[in-house]
VOBA-1610 file (N, C-alpha, C; in pm, whole numbers, padded with zeros to 5 digits, always signed):
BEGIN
Unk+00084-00119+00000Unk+00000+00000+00000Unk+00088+00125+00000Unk+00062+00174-00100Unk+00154+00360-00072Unk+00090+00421+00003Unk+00214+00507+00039Unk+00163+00649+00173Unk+00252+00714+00056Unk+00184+00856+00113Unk+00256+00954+00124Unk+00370+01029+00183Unk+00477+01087+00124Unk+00610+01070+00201Unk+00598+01178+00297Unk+00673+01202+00400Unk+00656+01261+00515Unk+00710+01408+00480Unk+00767+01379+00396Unk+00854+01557+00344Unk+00800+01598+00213Unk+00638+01537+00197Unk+00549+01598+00069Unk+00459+01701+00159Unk+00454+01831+00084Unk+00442+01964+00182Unk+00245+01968+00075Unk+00161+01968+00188Unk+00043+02053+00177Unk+00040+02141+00055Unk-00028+02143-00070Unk-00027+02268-00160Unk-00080+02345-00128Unk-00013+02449-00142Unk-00081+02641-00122Unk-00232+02634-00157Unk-00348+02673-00127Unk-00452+02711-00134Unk-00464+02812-00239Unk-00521+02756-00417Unk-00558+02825-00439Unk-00453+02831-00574Unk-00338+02721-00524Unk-00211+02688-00662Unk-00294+02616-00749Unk-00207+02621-00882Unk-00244+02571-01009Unk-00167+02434-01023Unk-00220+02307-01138Unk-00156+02189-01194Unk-00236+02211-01307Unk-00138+02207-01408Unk-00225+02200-01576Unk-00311+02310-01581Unk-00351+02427-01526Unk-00407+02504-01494Unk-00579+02498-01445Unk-00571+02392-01329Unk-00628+02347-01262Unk-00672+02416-01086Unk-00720+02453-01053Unk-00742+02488-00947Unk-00763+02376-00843Unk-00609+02409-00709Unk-00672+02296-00611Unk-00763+02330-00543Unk-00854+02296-00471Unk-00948+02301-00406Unk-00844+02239-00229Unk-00939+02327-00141Unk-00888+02244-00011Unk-00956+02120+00047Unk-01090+02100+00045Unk-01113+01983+00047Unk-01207+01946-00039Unk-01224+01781-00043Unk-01355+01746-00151Unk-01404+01591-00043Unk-01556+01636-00023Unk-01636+01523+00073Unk-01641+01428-00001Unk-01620+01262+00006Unk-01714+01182-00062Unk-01807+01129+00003Unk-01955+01132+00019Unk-02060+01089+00072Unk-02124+01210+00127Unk-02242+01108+00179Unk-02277+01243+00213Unk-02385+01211+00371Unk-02479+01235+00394Unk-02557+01126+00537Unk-02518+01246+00647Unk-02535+01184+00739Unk-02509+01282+00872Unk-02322+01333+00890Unk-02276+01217+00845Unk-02129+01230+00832Unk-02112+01349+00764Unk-02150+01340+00610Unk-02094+01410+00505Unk-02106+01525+00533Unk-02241+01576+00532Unk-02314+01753+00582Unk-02247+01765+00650Unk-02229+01714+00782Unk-02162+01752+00906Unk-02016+01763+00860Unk-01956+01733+00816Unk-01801+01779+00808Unk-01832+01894+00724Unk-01952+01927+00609Unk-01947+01998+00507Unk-01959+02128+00545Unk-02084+02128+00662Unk-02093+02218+00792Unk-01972+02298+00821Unk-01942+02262+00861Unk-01779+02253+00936Unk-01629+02333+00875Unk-01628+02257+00742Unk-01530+02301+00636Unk-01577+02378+00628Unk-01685+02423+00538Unk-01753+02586+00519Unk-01754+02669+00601Unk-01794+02610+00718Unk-01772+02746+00799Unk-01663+02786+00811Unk-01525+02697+00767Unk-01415+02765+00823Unk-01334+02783+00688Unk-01433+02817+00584Unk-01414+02887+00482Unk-01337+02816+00384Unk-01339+02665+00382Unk-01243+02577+00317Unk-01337+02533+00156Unk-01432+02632+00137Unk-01517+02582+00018Unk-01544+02446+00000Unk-01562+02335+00067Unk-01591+02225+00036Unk-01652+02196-00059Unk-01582+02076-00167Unk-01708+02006-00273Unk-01747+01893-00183Unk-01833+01850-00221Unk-01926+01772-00149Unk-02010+01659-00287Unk-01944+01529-00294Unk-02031+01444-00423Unk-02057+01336-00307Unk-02209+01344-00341Unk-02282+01332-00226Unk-02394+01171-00285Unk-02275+01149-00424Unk-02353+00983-00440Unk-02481+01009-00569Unk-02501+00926-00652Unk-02618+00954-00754Unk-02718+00916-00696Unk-02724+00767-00642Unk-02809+00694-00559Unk-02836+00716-00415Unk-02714+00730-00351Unk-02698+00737-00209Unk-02688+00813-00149Unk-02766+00931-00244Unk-02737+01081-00155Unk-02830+01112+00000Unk-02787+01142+00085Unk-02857+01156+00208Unk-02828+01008+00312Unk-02789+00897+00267Unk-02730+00839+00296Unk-02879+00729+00351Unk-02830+00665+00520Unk-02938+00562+00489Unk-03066+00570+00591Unk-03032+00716+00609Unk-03179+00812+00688Unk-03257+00857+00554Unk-03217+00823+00462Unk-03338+00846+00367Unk-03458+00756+00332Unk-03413+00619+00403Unk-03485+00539+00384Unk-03576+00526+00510Unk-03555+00575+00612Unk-03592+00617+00761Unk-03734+00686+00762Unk-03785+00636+00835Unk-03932+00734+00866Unk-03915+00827+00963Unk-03933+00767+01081Unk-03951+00909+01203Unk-03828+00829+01273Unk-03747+00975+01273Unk-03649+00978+01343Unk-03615+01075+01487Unk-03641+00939+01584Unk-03668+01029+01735Unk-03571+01020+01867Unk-03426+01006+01832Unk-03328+01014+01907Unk-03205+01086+01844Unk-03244+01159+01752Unk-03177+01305+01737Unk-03209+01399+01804Unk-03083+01440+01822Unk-03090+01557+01953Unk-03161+01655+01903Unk-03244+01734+01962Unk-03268+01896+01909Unk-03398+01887+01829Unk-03495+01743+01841Unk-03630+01748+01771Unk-03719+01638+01896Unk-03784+01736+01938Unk-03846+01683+02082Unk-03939+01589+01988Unk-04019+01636+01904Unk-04147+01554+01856Unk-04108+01453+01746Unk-03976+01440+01721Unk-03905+01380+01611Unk-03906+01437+01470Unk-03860+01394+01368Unk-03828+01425+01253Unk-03850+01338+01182Unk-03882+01351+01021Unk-03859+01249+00943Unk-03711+01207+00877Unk-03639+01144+00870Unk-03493+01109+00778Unk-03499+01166+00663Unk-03580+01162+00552Unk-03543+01267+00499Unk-03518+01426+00524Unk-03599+01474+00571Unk-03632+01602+00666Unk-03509+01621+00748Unk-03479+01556+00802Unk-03364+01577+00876Unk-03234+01598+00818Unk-03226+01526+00666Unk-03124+01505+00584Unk-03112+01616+00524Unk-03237+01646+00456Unk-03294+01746+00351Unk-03213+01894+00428Unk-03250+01906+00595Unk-03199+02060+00657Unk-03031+02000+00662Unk-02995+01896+00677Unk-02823+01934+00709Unk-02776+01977+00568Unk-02810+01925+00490Unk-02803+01947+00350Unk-02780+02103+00329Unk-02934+02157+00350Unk-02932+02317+00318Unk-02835+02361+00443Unk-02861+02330+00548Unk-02698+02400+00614Unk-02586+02436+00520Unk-02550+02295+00502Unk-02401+02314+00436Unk-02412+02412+00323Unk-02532+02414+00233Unk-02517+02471+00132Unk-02539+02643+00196Unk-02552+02628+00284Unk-02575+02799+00320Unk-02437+02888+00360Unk-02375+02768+00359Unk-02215+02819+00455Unk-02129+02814+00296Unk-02246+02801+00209Unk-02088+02773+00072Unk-02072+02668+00025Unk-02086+02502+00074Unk-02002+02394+00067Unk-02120+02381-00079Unk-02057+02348-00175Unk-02114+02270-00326Unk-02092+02168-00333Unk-02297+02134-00334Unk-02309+01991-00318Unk-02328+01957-00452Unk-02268+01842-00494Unk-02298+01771-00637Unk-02348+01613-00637Unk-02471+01631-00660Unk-02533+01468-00651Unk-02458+01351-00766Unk-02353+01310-00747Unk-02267+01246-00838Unk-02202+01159-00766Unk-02182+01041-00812Unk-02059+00932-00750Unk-01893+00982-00815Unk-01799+00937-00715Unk-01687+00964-00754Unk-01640+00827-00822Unk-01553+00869-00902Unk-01517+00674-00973Unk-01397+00670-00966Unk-01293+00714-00957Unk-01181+00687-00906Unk-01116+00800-00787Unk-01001+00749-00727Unk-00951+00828-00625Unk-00768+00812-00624Unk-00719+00934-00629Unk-00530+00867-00595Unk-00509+00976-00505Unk-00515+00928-00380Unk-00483+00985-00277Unk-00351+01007-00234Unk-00265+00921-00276Unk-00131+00937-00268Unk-00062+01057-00328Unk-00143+01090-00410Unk-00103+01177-00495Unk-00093+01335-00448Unk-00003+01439-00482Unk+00048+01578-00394Unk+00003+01689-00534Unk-00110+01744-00544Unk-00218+01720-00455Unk-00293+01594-00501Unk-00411+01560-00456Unk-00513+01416-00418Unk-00571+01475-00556Unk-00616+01349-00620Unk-00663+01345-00710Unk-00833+01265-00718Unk-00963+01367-00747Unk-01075+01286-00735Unk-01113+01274-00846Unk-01198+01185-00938Unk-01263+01177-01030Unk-01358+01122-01043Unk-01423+01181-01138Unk-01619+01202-01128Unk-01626+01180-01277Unk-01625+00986-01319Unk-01641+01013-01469Unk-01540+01085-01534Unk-01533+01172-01658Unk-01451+01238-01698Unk-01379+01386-01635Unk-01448+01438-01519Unk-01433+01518-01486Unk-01300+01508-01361Unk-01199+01590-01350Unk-01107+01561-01212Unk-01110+01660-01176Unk-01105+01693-01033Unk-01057+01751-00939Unk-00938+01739-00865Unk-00894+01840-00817Unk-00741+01816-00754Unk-00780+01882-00609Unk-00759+01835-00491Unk-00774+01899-00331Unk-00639+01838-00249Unk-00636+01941-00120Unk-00528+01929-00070Unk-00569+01801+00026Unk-00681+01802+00051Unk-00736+01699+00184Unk-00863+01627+00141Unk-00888+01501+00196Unk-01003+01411+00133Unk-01059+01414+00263Unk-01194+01387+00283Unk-01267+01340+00375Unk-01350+01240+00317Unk-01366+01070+00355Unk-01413+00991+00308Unk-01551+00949+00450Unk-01647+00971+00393Unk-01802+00980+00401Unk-01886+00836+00391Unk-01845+00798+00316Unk-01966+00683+00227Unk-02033+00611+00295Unk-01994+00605+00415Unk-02085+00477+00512Unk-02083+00376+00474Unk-02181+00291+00557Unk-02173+00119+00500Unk-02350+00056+00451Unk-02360-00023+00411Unk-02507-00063+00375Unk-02539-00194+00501Unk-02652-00238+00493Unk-02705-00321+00578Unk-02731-00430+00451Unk-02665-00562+00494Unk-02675-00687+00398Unk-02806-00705+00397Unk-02843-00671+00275Unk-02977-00766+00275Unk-03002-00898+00275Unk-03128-00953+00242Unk-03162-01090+00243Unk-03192-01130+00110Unk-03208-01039+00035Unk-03220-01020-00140Unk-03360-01085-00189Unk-03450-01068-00122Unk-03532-01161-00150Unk-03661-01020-00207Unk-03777-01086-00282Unk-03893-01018-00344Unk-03957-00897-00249Unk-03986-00770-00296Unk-04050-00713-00194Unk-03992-00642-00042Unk-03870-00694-00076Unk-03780-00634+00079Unk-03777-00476+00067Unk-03729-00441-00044Unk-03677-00326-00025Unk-03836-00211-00039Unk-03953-00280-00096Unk-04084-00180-00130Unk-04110-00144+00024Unk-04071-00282+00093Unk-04152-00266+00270Unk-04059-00209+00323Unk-03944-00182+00315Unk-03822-00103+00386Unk-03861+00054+00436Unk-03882+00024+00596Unk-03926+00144+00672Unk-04103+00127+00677Unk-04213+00006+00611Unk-04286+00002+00628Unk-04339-00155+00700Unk-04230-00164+00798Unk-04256-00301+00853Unk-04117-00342+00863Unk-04008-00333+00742Unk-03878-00347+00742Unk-03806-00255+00781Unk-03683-00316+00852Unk-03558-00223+00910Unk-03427-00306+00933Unk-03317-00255+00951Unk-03215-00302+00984Unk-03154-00224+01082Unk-03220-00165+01150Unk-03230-00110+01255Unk-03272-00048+01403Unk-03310-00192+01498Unk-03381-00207+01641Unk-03394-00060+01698Unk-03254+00016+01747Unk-03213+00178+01820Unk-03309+00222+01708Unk-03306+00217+01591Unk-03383+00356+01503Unk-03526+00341+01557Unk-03593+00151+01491Unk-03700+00182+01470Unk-03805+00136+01613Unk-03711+00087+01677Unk-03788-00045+01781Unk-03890+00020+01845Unk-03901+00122+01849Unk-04009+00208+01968Unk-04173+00182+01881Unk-04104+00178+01766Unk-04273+00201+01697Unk-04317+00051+01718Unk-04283-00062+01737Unk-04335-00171+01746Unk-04381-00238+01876Unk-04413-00110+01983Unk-04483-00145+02090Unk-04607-00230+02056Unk-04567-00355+02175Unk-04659-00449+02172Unk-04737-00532+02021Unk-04577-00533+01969Unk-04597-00647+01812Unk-04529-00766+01836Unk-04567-00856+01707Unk-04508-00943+01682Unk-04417-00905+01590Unk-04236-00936+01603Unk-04178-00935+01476Unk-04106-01023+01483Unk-03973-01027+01421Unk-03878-01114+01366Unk-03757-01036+01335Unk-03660-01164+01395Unk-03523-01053+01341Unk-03421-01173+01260Unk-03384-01155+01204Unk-03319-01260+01081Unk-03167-01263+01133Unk-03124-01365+01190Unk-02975-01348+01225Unk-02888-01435+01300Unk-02777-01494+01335Unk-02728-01593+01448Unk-02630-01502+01530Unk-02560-01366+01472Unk-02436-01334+01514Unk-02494-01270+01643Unk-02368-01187+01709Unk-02399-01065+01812Unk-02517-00966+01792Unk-02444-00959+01652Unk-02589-00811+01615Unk-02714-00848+01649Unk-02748-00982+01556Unk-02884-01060+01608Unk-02931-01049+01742Unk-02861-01076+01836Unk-02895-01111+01953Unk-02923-01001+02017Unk-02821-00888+02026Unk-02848-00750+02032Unk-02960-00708+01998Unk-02980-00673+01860Unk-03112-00622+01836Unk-03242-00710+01852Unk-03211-00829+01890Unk-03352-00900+01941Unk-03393-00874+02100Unk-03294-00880+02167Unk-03273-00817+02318Unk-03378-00673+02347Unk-03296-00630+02261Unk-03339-00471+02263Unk-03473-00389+02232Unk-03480-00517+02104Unk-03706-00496+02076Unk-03787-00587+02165Unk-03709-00668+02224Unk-03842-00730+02371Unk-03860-00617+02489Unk-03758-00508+02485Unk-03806-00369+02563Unk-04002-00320+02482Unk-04015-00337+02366Unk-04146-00276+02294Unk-04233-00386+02273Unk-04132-00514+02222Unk-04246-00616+02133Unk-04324-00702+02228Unk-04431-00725+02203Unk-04479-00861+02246Unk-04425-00987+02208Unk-04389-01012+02139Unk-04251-01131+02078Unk-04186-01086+01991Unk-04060-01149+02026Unk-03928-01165+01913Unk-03932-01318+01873Unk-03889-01345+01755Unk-03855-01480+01685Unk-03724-01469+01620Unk-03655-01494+01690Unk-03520-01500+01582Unk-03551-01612+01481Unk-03479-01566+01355Unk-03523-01671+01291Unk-03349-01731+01189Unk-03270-01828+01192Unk-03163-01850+01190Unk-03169-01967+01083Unk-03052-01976+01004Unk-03076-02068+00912Unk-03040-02196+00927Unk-02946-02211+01056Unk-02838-02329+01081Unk-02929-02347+01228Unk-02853-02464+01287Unk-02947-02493+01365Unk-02836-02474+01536Unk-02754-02385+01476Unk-02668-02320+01645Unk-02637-02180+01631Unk-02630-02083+01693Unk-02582-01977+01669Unk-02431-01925+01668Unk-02422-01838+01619Unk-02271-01768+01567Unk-02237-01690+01719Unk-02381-01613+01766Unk-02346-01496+01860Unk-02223-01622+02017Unk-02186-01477+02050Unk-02081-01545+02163Unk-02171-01592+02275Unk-02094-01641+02374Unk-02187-01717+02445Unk-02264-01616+02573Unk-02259-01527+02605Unk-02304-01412+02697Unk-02409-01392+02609Unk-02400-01314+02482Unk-02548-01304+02381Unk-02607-01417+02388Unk-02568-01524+02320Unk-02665-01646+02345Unk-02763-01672+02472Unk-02674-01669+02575Unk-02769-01701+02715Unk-02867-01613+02723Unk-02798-01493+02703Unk-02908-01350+02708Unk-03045-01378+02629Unk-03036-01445+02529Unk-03112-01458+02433Unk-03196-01549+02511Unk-03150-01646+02526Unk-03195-01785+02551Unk-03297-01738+02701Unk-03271-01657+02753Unk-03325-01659+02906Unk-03436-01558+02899Unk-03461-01525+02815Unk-03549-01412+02722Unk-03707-01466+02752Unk-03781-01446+02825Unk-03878-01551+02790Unk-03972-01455+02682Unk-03930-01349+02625Unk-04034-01286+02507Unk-03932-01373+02363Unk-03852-01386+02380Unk-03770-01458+02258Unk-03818-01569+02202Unk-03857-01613+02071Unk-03824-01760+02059Unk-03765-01761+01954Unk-03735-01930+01926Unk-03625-01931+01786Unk-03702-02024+01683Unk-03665-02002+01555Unk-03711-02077+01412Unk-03592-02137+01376Unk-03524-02263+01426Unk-03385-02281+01344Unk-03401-02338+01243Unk-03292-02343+01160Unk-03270-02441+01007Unk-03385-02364+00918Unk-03408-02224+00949Unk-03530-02144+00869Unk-03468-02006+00824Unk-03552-01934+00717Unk-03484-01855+00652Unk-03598-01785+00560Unk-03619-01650+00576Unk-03724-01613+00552Unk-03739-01618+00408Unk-03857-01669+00331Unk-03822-01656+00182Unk-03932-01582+00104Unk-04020-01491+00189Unk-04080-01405+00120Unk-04153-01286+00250Unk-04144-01181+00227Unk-04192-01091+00273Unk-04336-01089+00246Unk-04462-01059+00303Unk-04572-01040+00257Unk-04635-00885+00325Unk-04768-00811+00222Unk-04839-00705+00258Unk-04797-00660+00151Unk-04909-00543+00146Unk-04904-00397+00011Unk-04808-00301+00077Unk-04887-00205+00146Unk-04841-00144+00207Unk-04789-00128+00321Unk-04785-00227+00364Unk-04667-00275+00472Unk-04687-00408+00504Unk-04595-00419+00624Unk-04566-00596+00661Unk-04675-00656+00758Unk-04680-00720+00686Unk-04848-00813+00787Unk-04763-00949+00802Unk-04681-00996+00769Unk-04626-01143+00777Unk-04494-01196+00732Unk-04458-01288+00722Unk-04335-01380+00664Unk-04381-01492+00636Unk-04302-01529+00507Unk-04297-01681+00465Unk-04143-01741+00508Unk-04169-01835+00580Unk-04009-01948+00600Unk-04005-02071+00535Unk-03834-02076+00483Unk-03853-02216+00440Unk-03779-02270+00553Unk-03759-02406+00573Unk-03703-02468+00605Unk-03575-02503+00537Unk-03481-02517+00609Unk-03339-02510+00507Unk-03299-02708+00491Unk-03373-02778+00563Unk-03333-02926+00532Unk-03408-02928+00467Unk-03571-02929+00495Unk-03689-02999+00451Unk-03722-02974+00303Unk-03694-02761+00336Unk-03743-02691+00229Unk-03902-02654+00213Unk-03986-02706+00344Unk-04109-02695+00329Unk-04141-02536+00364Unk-04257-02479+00369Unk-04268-02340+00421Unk-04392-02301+00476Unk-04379-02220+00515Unk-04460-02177+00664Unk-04501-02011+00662Unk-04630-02014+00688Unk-04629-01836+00722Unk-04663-01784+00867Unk-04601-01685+00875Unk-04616-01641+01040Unk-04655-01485+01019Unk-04756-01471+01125Unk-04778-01309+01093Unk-04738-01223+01183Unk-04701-01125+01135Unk-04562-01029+01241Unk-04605-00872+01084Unk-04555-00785+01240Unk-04540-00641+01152Unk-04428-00569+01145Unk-04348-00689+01191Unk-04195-00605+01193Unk-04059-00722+01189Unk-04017-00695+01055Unk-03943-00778+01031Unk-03767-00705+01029Unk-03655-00713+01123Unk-03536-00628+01152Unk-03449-00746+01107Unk-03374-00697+00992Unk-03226-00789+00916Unk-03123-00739+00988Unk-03085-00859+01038Unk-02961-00812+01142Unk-02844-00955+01099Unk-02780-00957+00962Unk-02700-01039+00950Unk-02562-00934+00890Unk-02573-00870+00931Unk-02444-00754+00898Unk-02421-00654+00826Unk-02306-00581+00824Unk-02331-00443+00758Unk-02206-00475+00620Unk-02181-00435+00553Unk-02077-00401+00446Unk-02042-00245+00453Unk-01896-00201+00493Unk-01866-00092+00471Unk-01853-00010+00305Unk-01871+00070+00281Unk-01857+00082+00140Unk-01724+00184+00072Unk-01665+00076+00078Unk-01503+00103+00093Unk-01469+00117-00053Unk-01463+00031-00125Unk-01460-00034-00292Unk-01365+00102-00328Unk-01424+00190-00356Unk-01303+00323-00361Unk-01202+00359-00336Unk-01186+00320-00204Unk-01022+00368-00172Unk-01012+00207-00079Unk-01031+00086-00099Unk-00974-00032-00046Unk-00812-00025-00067Unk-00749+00004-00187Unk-00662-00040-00234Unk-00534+00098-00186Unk-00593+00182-00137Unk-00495+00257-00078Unk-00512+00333+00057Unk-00644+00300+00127Unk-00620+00298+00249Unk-00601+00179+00309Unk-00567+00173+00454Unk-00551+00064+00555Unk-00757+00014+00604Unk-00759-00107+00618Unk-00881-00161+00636Unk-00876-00254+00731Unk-00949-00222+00877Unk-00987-00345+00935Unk-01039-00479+00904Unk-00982-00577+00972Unk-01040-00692+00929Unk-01158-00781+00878Unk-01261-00643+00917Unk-01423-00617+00854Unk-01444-00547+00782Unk-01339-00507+00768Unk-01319-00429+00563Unk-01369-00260+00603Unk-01357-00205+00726Unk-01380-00069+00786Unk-01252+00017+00790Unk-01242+00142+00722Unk-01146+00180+00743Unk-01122+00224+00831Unk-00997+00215+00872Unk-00871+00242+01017Unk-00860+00379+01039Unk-00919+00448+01136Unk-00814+00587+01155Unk-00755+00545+01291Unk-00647+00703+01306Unk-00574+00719+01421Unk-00647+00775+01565Unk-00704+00683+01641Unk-00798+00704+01753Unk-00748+00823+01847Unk-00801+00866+01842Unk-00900+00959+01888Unk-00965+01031+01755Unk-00813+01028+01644Unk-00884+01159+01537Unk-00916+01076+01433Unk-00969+01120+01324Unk-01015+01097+01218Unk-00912+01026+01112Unk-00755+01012+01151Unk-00672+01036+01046Unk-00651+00939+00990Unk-00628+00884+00860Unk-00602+00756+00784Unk-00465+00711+00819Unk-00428+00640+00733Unk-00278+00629+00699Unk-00206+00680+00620Unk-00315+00758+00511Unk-00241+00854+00421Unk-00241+00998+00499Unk-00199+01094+00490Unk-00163+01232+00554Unk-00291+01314+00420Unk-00340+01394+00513Unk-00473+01470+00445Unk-00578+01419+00414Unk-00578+01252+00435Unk-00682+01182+00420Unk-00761+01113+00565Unk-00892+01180+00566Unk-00966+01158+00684Unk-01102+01099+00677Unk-01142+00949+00746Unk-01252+00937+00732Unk-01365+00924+00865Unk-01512+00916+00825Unk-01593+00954+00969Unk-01702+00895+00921Unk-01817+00856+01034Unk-01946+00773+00990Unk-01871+00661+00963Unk-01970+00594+00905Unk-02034+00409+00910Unk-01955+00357+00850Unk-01838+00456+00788Unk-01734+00372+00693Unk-01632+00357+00794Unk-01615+00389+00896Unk-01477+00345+01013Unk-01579+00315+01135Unk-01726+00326+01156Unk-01790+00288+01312Unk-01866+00142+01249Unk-01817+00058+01308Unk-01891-00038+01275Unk-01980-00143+01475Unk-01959+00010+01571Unk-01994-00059+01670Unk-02115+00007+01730Unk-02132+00157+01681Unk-02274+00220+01752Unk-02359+00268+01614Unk-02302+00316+01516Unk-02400+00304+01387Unk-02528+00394+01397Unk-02497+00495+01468Unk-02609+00596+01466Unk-02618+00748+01406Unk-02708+00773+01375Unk-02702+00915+01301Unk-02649+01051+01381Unk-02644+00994+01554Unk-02546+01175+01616Unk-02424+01111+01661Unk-02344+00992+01618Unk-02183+00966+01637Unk-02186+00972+01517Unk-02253+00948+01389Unk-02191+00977+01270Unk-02162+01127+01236Unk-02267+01185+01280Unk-02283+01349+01247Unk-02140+01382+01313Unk-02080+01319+01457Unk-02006+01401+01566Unk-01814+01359+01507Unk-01850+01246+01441Unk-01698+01242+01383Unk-01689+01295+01231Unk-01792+01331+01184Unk-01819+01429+01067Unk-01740+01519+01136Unk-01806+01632+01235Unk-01744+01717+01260Unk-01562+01714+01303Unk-01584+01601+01374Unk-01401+01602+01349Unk-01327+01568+01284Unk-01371+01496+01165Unk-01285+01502+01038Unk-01283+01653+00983Unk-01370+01692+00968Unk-01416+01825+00968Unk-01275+01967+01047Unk-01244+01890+01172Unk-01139+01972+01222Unk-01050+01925+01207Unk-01039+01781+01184Unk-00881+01740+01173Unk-00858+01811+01017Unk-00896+01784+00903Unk-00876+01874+00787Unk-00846+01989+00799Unk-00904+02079+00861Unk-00888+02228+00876Unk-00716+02222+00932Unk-00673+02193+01046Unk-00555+02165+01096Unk-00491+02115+01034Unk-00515+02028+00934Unk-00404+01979+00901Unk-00343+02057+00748Unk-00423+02145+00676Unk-00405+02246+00586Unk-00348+02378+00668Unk-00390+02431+00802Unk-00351+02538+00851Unk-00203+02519+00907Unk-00128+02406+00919Unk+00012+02406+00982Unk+00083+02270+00893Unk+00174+02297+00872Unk+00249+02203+00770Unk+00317+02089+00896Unk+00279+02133+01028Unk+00327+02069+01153Unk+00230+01950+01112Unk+00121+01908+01057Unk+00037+01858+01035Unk+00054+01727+00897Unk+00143+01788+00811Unk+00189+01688+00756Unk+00282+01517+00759Unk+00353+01573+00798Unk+00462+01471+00834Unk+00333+01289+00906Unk+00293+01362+01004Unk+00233+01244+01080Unk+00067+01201+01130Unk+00014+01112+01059Unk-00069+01153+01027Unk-00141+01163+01190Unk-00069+01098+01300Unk-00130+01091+01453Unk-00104+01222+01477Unk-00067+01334+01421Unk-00006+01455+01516Unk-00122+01539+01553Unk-00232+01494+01504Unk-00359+01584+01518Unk-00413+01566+01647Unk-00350+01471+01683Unk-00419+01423+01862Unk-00295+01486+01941Unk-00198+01531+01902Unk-00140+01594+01979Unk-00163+01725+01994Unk-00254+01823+01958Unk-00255+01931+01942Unk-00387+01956+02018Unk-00366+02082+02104Unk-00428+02106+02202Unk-00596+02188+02127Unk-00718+02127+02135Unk-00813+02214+02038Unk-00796+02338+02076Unk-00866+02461+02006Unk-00847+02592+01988Unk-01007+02607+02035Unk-01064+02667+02146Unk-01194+02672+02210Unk-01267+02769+02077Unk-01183+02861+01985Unk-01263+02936+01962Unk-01347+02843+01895Unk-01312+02750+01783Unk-01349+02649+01714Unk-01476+02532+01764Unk-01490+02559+01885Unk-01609+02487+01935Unk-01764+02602+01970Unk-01714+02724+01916Unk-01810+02799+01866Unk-01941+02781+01778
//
């Protein structure tokens, strides 16, 4: 994997290549992460571009209904709505948003090189955004009921399913977790698992097991979603027999894992062993120098829309710092050495 060498100096703000204008930073993604760093950069006058995805713009609160553990909306919000205002934030402070995927990236490169299709850009600093997706189950109808019965998300949606029947599709930790967590609302949970032992460790398991709102479907696997406008049921097959079964439930939560959506820069950043990219803990910083990422593409343990928004914002400051002092180059940990500046929490 290349880095960048330690005695490659930050370009001047505002220098030319081919008679190209660098830019100081350019967002990829966009979600609570993206705005929120975009927020941020703009305000501190760094013009941010911001390609904010063709498909995936707003990220995966767009698919969200009422969203009611964001801070600062007593009666809740809708995910788009919520997306829709960080959005116009950023765009009010300056940051230009462009609904476009980026298709290649050389970050190694002095300055970073982004490209959008035929179009390139050159910036001194990257902030990588993209988040991760929730594995589906790929099956008919999943994605029409998604947010209307479907979720891959217990913390988002679990409150609305006071006193239901649902189902959560899964064997690992997550499973067990988010089945735990909706017997606080549901009248039953059914895990429903395809093998006939579970993956989760053995503390989740018992937890599970001692559950008396829990029960389990093993060697089963949901193979059709049912309802118009939302979820009234499930079809299971059986994974020996193959026979199938319907059960009626209004809330069906996929909890067999997330995919980070890395594919872009895999090949020249550093990646945890769950394919999440690595920064330098506490800050935002990669392994390349000027390259910083935040949200669902490096959190793969709380996955919520105000820690994504909150390391937005500090990629958000580690960038700014690391363009304002060339002390900032050399390493990419040096940003945790530096004492914050209070005015900046303004």
């Amino acid at each position: 994997m290349a880095a960048q060498g330690k005695d490659q100096a930050v370009p001047t703000a505002g220098t030319e290549r081919s008679g190209e204008r660098v830019l100081d930073v350019v967002i990829i993604g966009s979600g609570p992460a993206g705005y929120t760093a975009a927020i941020y950069t703009a305000r501190a006058n760094l013009r941010p571009v911001v390609f904010e995805g063709a498909v995936t713009s707003g990220g995966a609160l767009m698919t969200t209904t009422e969203v009611e553990n964001f801070p600062g909306f007593p009666e809740g919000i809708q995910g788009p709505e919520l997306m829709g205002n960080l959005r116009a934030q950023a765009e009010r402070f300056g940051a230009e948003l462009i609904p476009d995927d980026v298709t290649e990236v050389d970050l190694t490169a002095n300055p970073k090189v982004v490209r959008v299709g035929e179009e390139t850009y050159l910036t001194r600093s990257v902030i990588v955004a993209t988040g991760s997706a929730y594995k589906k189950l790929g099956i008919e109808h999943e994605d029409r009921l998604l947010g209307r019965g479907v979720s891959a998300c217990a913390t988002c949606d679990g409150f609305f399913f006071r006193d239901h029947d649902i189902v959560v599709v899964g064997g690992g930790d997550s499973a067990m977790e988010e089945a735990t967590f909706l017997t606080r609302f549901a009248k039953s949970v059914t895990i429903v698992h395809r093998r006939d032992k579970l993956r989760a460790s053995v503390i989740m398991q018992e937890r599970a097991f001692a559950d008396p709102k829990i029960r389990f479907r093993w060697n089963s696997e949901v193979a059709e979603v049912l309802g118009d406008d939302k979820l009234t049921g499930v079809r299971l097959r059986d994974t020996v027999t193959g026979e199938t079964d319907e059960i009626p439930v209004t809330g069906l939560f996929v909890a067999i894992g997330h995919t980070p959506r890395t594919e872009l820069v895999a090949d020249q950043l550093e990646l945890d062993k769950e394919g999440y990219v690595k920064v330098a803990h506490p800050t935002t910083a990669t392994n390349i120098p000027g390259v910083f990422a935040c949200g669902d593409v490096v959190d793969h343990t709380y996955r919520q829309a105000i820690t994504a928004a909150g390391t937005g914002c500090s990629a958000a400051l580690d960038a700014e710092r690391y363009i304002a002092g060339s002390e900032g180059v050399a390493d990419p940990t040096a940003v945790a050495a530096r004492v914050p500046d209070p005015a900046l929490a303004s």
